[in-house]
C-alpha positions in Angstrom: 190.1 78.5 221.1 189.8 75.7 223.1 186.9 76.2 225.7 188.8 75.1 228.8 192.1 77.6 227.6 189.1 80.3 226.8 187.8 79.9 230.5 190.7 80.2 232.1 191.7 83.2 230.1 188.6 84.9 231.4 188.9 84.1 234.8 192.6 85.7 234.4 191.9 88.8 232.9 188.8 89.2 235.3 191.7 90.4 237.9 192.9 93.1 236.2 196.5 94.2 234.4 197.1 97.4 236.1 199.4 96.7 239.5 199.3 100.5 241.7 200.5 98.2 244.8 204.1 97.3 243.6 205.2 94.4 246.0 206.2 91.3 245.7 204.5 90.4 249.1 201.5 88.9 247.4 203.4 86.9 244.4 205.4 84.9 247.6 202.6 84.7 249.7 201.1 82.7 246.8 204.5 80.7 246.2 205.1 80.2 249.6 201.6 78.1 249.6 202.9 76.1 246.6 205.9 75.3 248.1 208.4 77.9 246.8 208.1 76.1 243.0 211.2 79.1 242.2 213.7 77.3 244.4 213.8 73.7 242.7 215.3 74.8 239.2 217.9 76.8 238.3 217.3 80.5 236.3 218.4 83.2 234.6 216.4 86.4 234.7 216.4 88.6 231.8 215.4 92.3 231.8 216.2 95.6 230.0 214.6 97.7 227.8 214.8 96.7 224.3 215.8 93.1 223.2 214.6 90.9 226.4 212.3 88.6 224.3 214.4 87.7 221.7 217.5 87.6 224.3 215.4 85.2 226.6 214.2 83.1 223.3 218.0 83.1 222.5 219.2 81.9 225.4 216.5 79.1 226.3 217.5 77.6 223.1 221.4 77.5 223.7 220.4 75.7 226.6 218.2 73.2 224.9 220.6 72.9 222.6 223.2 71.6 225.1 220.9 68.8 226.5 219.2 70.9 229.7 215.2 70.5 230.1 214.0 74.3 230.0 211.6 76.8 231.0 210.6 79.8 229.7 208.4 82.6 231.0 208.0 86.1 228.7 205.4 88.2 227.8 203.6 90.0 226.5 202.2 86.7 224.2 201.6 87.6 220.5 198.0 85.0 220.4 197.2 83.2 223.7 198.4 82.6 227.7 200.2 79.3 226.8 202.6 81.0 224.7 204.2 82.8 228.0 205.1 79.6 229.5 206.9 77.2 227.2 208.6 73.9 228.1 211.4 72.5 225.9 211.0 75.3 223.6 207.2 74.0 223.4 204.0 76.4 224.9 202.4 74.4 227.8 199.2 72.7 226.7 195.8 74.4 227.3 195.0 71.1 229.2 197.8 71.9 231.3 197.7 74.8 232.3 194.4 74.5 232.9 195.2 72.2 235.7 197.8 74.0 236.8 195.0 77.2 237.0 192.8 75.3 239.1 195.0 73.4 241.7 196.2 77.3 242.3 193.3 79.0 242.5 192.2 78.0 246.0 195.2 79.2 247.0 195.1 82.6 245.1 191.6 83.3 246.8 193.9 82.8 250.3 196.3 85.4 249.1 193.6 87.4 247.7 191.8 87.6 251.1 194.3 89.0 253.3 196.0 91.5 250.5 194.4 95.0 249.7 195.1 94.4 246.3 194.2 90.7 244.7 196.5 88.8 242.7 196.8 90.4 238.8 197.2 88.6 236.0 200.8 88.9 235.4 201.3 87.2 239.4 199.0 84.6 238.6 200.6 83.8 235.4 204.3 84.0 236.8 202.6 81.5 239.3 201.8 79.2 237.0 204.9 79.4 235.5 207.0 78.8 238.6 204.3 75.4 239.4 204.9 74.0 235.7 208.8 74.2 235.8 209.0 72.5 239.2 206.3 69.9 237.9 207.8 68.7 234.8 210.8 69.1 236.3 213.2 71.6 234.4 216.6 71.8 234.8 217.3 75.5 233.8 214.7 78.6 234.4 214.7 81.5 231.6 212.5 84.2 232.8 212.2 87.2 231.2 211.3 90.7 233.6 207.1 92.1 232.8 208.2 95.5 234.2 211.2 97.3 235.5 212.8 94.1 237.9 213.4 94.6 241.6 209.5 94.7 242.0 208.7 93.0 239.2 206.5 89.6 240.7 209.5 87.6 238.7 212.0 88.6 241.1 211.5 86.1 243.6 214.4 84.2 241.8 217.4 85.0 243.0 219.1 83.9 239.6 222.2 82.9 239.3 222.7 85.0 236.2 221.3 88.5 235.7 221.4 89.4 232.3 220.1 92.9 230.8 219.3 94.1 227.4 220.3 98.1 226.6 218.1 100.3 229.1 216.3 103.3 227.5 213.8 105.6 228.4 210.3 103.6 228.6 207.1 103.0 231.4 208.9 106.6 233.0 204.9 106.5 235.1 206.2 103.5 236.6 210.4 103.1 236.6 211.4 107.2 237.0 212.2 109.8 234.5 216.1 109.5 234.1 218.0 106.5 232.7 220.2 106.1 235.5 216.3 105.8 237.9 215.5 103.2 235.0 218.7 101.5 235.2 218.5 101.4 239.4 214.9 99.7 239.1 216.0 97.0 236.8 219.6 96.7 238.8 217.2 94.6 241.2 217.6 91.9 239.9 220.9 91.0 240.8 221.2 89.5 243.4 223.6 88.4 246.3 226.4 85.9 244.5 225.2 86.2 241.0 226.9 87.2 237.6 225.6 90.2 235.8 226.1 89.9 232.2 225.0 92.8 230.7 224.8 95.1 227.2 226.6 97.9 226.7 224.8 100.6 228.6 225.0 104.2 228.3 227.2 105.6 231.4 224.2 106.9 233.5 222.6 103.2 233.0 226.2 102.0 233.3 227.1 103.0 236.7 223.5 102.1 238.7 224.7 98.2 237.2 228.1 98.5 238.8 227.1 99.8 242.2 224.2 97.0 242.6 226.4 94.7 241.3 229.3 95.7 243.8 226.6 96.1 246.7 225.9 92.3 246.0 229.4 90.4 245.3 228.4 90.0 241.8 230.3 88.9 238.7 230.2 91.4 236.0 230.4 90.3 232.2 229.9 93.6 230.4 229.6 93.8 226.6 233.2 95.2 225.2 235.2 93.7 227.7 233.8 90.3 228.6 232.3 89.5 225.4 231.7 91.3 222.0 230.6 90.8 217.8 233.2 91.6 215.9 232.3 91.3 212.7 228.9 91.0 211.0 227.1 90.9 207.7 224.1 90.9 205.8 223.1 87.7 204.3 220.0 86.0 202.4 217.2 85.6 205.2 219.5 87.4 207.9 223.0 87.5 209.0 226.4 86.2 209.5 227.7 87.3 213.0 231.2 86.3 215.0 231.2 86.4 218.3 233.8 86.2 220.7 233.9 85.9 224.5 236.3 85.3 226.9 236.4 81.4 226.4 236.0 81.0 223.1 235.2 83.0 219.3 232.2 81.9 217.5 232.6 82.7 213.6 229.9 83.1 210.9 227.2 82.1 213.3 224.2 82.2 210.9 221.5 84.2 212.5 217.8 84.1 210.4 216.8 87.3 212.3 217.5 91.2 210.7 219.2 94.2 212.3 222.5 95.0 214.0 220.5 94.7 217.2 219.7 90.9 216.8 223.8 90.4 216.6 224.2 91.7 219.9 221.5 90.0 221.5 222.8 86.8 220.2 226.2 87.8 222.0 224.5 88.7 224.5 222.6 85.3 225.2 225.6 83.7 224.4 228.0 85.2 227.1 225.2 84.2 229.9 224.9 80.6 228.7 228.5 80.5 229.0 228.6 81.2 232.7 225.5 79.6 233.6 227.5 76.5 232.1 230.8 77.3 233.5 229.1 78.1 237.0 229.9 81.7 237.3 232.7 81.6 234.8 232.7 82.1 230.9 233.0 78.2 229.1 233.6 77.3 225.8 230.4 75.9 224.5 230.1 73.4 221.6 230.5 75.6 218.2 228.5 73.1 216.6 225.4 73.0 218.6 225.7 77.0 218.8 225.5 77.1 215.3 222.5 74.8 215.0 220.9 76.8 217.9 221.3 80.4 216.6 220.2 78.9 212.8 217.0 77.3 213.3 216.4 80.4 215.6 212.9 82.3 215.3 211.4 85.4 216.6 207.9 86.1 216.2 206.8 89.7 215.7 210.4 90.6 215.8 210.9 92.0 211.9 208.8 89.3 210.7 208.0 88.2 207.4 204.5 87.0 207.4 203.7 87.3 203.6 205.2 88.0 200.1 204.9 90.0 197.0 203.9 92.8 198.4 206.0 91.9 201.6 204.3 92.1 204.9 206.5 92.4 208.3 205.8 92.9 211.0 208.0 94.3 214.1 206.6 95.0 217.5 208.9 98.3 218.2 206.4 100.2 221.1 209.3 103.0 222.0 211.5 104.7 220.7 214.9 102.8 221.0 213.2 100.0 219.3 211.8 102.1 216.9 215.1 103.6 216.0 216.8 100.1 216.1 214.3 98.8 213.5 213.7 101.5 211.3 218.0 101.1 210.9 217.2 97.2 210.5 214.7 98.1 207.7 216.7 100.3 205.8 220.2 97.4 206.1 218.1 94.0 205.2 215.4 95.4 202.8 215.3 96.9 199.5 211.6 98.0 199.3 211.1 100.4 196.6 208.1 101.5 198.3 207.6 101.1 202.0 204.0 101.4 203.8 203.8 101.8 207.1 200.5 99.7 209.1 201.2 101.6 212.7 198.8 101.7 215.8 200.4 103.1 218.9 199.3 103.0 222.7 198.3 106.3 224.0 200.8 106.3 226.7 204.3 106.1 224.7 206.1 108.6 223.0 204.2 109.0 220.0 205.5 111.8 218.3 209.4 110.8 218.9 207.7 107.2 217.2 206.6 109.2 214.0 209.1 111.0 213.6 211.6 108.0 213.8 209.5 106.1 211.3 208.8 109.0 208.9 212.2 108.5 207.1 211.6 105.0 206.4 207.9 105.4 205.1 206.3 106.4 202.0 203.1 106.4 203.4 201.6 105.9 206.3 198.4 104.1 207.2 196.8 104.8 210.8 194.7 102.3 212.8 193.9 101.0 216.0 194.8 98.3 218.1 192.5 95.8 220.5 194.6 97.2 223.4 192.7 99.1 226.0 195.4 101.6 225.9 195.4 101.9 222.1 195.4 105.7 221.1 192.4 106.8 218.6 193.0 106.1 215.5 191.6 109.6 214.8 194.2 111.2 217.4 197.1 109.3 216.2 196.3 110.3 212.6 196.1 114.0 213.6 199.9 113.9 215.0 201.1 111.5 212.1 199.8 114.6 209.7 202.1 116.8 211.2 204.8 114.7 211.2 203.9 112.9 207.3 202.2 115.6 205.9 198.6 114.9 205.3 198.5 113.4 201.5 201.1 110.6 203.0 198.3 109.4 205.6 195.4 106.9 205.5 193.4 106.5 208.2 191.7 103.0 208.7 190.7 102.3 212.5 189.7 98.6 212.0 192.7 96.8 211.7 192.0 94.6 208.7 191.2 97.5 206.8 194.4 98.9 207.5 196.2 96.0 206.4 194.4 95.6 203.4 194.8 99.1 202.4 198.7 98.8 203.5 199.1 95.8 200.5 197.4 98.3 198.3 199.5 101.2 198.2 202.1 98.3 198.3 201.2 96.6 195.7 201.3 99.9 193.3 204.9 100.1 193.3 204.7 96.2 191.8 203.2 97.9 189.2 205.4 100.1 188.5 208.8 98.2 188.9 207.6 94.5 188.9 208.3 93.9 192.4 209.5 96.2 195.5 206.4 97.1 197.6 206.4 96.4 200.9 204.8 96.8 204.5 205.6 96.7 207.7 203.3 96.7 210.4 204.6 98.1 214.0 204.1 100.7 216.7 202.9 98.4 219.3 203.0 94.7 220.8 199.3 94.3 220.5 198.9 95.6 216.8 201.5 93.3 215.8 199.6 90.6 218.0 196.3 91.4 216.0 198.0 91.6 212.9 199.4 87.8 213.6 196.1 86.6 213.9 194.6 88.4 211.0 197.7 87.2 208.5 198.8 83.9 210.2 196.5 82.9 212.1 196.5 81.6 216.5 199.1 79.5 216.5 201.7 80.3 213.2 
């Protein structure tokens, strides 16, 4: 790692992950000092709770495509920092950021001085986000939510177009219990004037959207009525999706990405470029440069095939709407005689609903561990997969590598039996499929 990117990495993580104060007092306090950066570009924000990263990727590169300097803020990163802040499609340079980190951190200690709580590492990094963009300049903001959305420290936006994935049941400790509590918390970020675009939701997510977005004179563009796929199929390397909107239909868009799931976030990304464009009303965009966009599309982590004969992929599902969504994509775009699961989990998700999800899929199981501090023993995790796998279907390797390399094993004995069909898939959490990057394609793949 470069020593300049490894400093600054340090000095970020040295303030902590965990926010017990949510505000946004602190995040404008700090932006307020560097001039409100938010207010010189224009932005979508993107939350929900499955699909966000792969919508918000989606989206920045429609807009790239269509000749708009971009921005783009998501996270959790898969290797390093730079890869939460990309400009042009293109992670900021360690050089850069770097600067960035130091002509901010002056005014951090400010902000730090007069708060109970300092700034985290998710503010500081949304900070450095905001100073980038309104440094290069950008024309067009995609910024994808950390946590919930009307507290998150991205909501300082006021985006012109509010765009949320389905909402499930996930970070209950910190959103509510219910759906519809879920569905309030990330409501908040639309805002006064804006256009909601949003997924179909179930009806106790459904109507928190609609009274937000009523309470705020906003626009709504709702899956099923303002924009829809309507037909979709499996094809060599991924899929062949139509789309159509309001303006315009969009057929045999060829998306490189797996799952019925990926389809709808395409439509998804493609109804809110379409009235970020057409200023708060759906326009036509160019089929052509759509097409380009969607084919040269790539989603790390996201059902990712890192490695052949045995197959490797990997798929960062960490609850248990994604894990239900890509156990279905598994079962549509594979044909694996023999499928080994590689899963680490973190101690405070729904691991047993997870198991039991992925127990149909697998033939055997092998536990491990992830580098997360909130990874769950691999020794506890195997004790519950036993009673969900039955204990001669699971392995239990806590160091990663291991794991991995016991995973292409089992794998590879079903090559041996039927010349080719092993596979594994790697999953359970975004940190084991971050490790697992590193391990099988190294920093920067």
């Amino acid at each position: 790692m470069n020593a300049e990117l490894a400093q600054v990495e340090a000095a970020l993580e040295s303030r902590g992950f965990s926010r017990w104060d949510f505000t946004l007092d602190r995040i404008k306090q700090l932006l307020d000092l560097m001039g409100d950066p938010q207010r010189s570009f224009r932005s979508v924000h993107v939350t929900g709770t499955n699909g966000k990263t792969s919508t918000t990727r989606m989206i920045e590169r429609l807009l790239r495509g269509h000749g708009l300097r971009t921005g783009m803020f998501t996270s959790p990163h898969l290797n390093d920092v730079t890869e939460r802040i990309c400009v042009d499609g293109e992670p900021i340079s360690p050089e850069r950021l770097a600067q960035q980190y130091y002509e901010i951190a002056p005014l951090a200690e400010l902000v730090d001085r007069e708060a109970t709580e300092s700034l985290t590492y998710f503010e500081m990094t949304v900070a450095l986000a905001m100073g980038a963009f309104a440094d290069t300049p950008i024309d067009v903001g995609v910024i994808e939510v950390g946590l919930g959305g009307e507290t998150d420290s991205t909501n300082v936006l006021n985006a012109e177009v509010a765009v949320i994935t389905p909402i499930g049941i996930d970070h209950t400790k910190w959103l509510g219990e219910t759906i519809a509590e879920i569905a309030t918390m990330k409501a908040g970020i639309v805002h006064e004037g804006s256009t909601l675009v949003t997924s179909v939701q179930e009806r106790s997510a459904m109507e928190p959207l609609l009274r937000r977005a009523q309470s705020m004179g906003a626009k709504l563009v709702p899956e099923g009525r303002g924009f829809e796929v309507t037909s979709r199929e499996v094809a060599v390397g991924g899929q062949l999706v139509t789309i159509e909107t309001r303006a315009a239909r969009y057929q045999d868009l060829f998306l490189p990405l797996h799952g019925e799931y990926q389809a709808h976030n395409a439509a998804l990304a493609l109804a809110a470029v379409e009235v970020l464009l057409g200023a708060g009303e759906p326009k036509a965009l160019d089929a052509e440069v759509v097409g380009q966009a969607f084919a040269e599309f790539a989603s790390p982590g996201r059902l990712e095939v890192v490695r052949n004969e045995p197959a490797v992929v990997l798929d960062a599902a960490h609850n248990p709407a994604g894990m239900e969504a890509m156990a279905k994509a598994v079962e549509e775009s594979f044909n694996f005689r023999k499928l080994v699961g590689v899963v680490g989990m973190l101690a405070d998700k729904e691991v047993d609903h997870m198991l039991e999800l992925l127990e149909p899929v697998l033939d055997e199981i092998v536990i491990t561990k992830s580098s997360s501090d909130r990874a769950m023993p691999a020794a506890t995790l195997a004790k519950l997969a036993v009673e969900v796998f039955g204990e001669e279907r699971v392995h239990v390797y806590p160091h990663l590598r291991d794991a991995i390399a016991r995973g292409i094993e089992l794998a590879e004995e079903a090559d041996d039996l039927y010349e080719s069909g092993g596979g594994v898939l790697v999953t359970g959490s975004v940190f084991t499929v971050a490790d697992a990057r590193r391990i099988l394609v190294g920093r920067r793949g």
